[in-house]
TISEMAR-377010 format. One record per atom (N, C-alpha, C): residue in one letter; x, z, y. Coordinates in Angstrom, 1 decimal, decimal comma, always signed. Layout:
N
["A"; [X; Z; Y]]
...
This chain:
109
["X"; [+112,8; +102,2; +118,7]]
["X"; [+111,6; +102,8; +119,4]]
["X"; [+110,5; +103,1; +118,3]]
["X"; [+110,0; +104,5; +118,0]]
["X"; [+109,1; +104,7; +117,5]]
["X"; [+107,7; +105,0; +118,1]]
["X"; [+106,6; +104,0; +117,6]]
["X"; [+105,3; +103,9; +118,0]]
["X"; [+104,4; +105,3; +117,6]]
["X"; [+104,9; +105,5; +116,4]]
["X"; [+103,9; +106,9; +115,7]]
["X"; [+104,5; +106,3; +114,0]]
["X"; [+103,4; +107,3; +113,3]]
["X"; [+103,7; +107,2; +112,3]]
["X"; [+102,6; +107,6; +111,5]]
["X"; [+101,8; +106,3; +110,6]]
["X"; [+100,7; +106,2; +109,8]]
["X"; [+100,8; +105,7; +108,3]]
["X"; [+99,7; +106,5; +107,7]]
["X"; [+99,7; +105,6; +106,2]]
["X"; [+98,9; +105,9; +105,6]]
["X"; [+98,4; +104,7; +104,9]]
["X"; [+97,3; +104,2; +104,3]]
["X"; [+97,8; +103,8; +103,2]]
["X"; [+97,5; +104,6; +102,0]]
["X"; [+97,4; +104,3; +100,5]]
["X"; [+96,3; +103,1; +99,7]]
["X"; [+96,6; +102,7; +99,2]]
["X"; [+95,7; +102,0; +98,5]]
["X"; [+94,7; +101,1; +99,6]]
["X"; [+95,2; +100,1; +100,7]]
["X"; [+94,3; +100,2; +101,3]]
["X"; [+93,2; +98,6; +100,9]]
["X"; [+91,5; +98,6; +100,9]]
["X"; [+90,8; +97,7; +100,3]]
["X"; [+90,9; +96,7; +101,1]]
["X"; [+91,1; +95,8; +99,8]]
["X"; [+91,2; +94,0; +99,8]]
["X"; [+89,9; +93,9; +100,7]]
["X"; [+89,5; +92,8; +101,2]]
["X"; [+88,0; +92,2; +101,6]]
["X"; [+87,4; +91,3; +101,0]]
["X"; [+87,9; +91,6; +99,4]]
["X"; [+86,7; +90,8; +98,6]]
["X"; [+86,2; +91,4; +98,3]]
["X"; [+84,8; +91,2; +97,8]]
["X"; [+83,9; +91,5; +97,5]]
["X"; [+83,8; +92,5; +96,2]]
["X"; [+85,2; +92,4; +95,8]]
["X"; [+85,5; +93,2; +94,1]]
["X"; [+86,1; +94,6; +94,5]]
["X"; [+87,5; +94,1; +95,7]]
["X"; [+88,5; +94,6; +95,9]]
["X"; [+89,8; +94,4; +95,4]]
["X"; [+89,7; +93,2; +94,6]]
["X"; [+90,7; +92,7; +94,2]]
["X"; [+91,1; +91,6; +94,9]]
["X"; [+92,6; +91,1; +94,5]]
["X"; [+92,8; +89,7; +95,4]]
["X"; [+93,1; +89,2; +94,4]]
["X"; [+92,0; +88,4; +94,5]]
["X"; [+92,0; +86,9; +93,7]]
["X"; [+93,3; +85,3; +94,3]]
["X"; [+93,9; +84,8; +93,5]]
["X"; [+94,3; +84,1; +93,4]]
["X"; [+94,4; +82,9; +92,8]]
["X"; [+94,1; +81,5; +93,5]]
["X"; [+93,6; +80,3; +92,5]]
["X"; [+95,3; +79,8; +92,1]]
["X"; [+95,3; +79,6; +91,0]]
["X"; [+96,5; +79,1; +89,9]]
["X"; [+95,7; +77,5; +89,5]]
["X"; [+97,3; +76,6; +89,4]]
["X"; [+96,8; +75,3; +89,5]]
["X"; [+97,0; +74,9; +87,6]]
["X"; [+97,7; +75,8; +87,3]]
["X"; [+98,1; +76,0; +85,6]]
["X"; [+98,2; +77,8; +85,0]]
["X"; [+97,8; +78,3; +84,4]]
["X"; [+97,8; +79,5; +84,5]]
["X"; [+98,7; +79,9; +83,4]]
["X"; [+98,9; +78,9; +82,5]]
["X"; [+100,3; +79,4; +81,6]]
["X"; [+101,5; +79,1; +82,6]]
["X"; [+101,6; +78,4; +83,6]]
["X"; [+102,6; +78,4; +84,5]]
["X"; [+102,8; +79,0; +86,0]]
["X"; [+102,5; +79,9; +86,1]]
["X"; [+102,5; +80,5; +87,6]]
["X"; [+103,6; +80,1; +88,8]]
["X"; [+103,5; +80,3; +89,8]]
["X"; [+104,0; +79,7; +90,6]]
["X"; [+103,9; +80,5; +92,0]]
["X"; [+105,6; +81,0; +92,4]]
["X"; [+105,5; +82,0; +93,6]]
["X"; [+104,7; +81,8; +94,3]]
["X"; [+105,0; +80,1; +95,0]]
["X"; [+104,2; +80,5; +96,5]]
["X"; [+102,5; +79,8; +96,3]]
["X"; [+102,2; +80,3; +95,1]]
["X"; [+100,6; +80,8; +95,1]]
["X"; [+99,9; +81,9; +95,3]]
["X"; [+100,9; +82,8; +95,3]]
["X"; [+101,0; +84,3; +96,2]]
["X"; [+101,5; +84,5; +97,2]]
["X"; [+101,6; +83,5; +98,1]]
["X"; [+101,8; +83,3; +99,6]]
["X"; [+100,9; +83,6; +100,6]]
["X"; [+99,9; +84,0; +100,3]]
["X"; [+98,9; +83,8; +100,9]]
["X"; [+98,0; +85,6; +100,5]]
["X"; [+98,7; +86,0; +101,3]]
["X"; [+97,9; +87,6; +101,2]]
["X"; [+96,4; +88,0; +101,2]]
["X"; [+95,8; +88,3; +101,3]]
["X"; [+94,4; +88,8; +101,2]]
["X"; [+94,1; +89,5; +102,8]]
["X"; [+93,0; +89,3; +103,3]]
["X"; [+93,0; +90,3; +104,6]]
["X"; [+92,7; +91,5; +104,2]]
["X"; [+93,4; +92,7; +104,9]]
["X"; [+93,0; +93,8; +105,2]]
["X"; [+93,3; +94,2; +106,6]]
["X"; [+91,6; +95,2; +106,4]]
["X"; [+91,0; +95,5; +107,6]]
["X"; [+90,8; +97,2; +107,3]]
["X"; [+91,0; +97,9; +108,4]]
["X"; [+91,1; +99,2; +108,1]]
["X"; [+91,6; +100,2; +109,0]]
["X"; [+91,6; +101,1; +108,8]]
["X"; [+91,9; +102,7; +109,6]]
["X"; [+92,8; +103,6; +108,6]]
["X"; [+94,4; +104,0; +109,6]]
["X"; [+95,5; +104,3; +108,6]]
["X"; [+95,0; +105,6; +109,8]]
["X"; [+94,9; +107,1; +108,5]]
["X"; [+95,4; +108,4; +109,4]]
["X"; [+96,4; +109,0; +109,6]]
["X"; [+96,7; +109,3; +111,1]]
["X"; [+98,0; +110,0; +111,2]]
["X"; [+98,9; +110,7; +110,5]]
["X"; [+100,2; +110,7; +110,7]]
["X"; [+100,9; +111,7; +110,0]]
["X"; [+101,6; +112,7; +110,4]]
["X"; [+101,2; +112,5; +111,8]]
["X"; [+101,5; +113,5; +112,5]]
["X"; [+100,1; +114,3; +113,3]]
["X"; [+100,5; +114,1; +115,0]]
["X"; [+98,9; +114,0; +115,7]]
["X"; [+98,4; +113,4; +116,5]]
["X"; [+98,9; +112,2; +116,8]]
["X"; [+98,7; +111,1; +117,1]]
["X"; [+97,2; +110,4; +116,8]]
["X"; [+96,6; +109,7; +117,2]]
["X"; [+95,4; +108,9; +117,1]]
["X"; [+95,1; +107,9; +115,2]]
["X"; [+93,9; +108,3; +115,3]]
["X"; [+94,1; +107,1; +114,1]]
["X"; [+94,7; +105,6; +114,1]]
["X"; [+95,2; +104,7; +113,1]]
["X"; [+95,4; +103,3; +113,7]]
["X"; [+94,4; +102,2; +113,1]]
["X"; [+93,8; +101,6; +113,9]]
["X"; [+93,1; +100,3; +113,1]]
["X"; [+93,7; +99,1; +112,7]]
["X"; [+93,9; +98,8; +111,9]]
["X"; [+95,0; +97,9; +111,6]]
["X"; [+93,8; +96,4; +110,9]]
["X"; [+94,6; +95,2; +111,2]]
["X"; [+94,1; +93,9; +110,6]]
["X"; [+95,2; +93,0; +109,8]]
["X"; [+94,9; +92,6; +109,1]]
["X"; [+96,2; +91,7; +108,8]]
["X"; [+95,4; +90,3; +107,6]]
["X"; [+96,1; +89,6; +108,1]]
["X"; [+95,7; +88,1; +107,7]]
["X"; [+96,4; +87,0; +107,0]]
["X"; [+96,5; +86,3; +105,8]]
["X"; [+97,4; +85,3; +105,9]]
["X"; [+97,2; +84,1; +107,2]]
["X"; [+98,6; +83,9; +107,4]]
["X"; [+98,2; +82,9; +108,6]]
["X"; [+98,8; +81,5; +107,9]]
["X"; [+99,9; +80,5; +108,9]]
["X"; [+100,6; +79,3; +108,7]]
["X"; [+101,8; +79,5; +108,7]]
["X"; [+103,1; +78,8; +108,5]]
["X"; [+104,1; +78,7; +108,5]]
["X"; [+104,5; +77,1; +108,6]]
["X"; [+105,4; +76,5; +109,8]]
["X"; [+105,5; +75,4; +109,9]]
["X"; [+106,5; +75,2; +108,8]]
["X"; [+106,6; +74,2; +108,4]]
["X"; [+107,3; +73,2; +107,2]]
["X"; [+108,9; +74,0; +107,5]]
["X"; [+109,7; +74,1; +108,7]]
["X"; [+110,9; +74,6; +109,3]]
["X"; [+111,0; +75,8; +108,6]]
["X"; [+109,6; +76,7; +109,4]]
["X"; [+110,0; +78,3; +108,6]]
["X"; [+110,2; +78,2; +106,9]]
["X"; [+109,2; +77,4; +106,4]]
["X"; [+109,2; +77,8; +104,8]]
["X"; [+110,6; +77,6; +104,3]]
["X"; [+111,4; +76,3; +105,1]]
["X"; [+112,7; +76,0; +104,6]]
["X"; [+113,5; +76,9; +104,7]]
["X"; [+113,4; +77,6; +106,1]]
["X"; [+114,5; +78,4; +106,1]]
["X"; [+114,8; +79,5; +105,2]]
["X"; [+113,2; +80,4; +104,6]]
["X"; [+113,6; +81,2; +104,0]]
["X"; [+113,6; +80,6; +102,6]]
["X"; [+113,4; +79,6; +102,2]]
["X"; [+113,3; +79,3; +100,6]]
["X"; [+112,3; +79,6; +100,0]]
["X"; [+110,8; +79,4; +100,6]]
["X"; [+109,6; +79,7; +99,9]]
["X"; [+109,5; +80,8; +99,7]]
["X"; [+109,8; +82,6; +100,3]]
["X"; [+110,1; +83,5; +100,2]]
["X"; [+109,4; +84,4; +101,0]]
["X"; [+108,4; +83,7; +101,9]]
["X"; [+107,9; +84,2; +103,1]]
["X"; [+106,0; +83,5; +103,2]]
["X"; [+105,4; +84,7; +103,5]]
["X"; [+103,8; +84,3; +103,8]]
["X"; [+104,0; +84,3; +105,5]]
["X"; [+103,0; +83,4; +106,2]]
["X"; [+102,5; +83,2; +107,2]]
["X"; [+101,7; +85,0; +107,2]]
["X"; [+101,9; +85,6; +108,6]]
["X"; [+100,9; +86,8; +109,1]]
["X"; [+100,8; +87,0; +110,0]]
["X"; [+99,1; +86,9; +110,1]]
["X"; [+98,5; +87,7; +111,2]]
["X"; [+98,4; +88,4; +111,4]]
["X"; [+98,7; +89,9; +112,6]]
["X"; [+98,3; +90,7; +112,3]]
["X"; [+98,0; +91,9; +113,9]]
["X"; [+97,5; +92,7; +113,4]]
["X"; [+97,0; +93,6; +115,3]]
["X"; [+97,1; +95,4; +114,5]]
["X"; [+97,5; +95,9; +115,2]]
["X"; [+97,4; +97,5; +115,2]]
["X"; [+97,1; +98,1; +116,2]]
["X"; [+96,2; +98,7; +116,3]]
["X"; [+95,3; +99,3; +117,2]]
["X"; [+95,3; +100,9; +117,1]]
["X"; [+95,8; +101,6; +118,7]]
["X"; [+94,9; +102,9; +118,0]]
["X"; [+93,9; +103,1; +118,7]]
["X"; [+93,3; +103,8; +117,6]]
["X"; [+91,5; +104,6; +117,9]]
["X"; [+91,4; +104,9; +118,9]]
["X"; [+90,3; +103,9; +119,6]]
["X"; [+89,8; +104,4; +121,3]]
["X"; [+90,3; +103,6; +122,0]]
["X"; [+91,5; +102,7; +122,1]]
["X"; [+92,2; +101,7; +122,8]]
["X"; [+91,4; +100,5; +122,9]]
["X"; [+92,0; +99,2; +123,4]]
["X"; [+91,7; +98,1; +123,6]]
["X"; [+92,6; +97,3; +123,3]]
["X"; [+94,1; +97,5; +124,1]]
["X"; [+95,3; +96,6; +123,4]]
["X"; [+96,1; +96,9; +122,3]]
["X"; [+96,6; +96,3; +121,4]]
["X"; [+97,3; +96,5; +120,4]]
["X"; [+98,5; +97,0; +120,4]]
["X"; [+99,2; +98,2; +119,7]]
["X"; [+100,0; +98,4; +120,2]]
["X"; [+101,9; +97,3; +119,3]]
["X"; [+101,0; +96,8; +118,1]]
["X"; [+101,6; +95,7; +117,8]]
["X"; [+100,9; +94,6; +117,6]]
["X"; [+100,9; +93,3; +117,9]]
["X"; [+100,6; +92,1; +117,5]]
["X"; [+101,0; +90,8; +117,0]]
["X"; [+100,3; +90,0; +116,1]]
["X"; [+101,6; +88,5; +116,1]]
["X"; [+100,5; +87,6; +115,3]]
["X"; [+100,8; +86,6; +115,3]]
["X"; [+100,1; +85,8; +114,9]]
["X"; [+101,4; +84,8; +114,2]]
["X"; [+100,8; +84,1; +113,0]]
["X"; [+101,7; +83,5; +112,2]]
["X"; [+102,9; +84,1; +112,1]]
["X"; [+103,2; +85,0; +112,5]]
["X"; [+104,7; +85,2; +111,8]]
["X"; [+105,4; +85,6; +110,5]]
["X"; [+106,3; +84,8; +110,1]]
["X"; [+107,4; +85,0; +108,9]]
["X"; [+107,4; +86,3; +108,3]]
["X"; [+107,1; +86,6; +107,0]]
["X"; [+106,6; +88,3; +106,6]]
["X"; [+107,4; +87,8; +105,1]]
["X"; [+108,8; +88,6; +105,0]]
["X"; [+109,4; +88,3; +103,5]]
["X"; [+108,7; +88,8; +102,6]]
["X"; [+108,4; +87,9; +101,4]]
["X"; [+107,6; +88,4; +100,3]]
["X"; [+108,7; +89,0; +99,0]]
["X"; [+108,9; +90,0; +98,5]]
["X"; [+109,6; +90,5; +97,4]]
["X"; [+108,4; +89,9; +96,2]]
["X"; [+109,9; +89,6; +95,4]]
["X"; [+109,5; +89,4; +94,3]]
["X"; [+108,2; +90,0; +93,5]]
["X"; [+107,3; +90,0; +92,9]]
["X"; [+106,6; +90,6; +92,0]]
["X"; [+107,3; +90,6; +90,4]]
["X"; [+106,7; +91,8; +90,1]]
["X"; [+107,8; +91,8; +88,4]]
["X"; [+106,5; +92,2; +87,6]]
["X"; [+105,8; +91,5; +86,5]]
["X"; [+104,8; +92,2; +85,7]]
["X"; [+105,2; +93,6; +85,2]]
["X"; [+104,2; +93,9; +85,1]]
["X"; [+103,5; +95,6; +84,5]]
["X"; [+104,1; +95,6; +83,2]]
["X"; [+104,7; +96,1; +82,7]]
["X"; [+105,0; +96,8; +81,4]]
["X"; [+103,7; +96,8; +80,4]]
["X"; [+103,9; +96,1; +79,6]]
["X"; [+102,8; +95,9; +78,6]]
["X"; [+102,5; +97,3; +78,4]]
């Protein structure tokens, strides 16, 4: 079942910079699930068709000790609501749920 279809390029972190900052407990050593934990974004994705704008939220949330095992440290906790413009209920919602994280690969020097 398709809801619509939206997209939002580049869309801004909610820090203060616009970047997502990440605290590292060794910085010569990094460590996946220190990027477990997403950054919120909050925002308005425009149509791609002609459908309504969407407001969209998204949050890192929790993951009980069970989920993390299952997937092998591979997964962030998210919250999240999509809304369209002018509405009240979401037309997706969830709270904590299991969001696979792909790998990151550094930038090419």
């Amino acid at each position: 079942m398709t809801l619509g279809s939206w997209t939002k390029s580049q869309p801004t972190v909610s820090s203060g910079d616009g970047y997502w900052w990440v605290a590292h407990q060794d910085f010569d050593n990094l460590l996946e699930e220190e990027f477990s934990a997403p950054p919120m974004l909050i925002g308005t994705a425009p149509p791609d068709g002609t459908d309504d704008d969407l407001d969209y939220y998204l949050e890192a949330g929790t993951l009980t000790r069970t989920e993390e095992a299952m997937f092998n440290g591979k997964v962030a906790g998210l919250t999240h609501e999509f809304i369209r413009d002018g509405e009240v209920d979401p037309v997706v919602d969830g709270e904590d749920e299991p969001a696979e994280i792909d790998p990151v690969e550094p930038s090419p020097a």
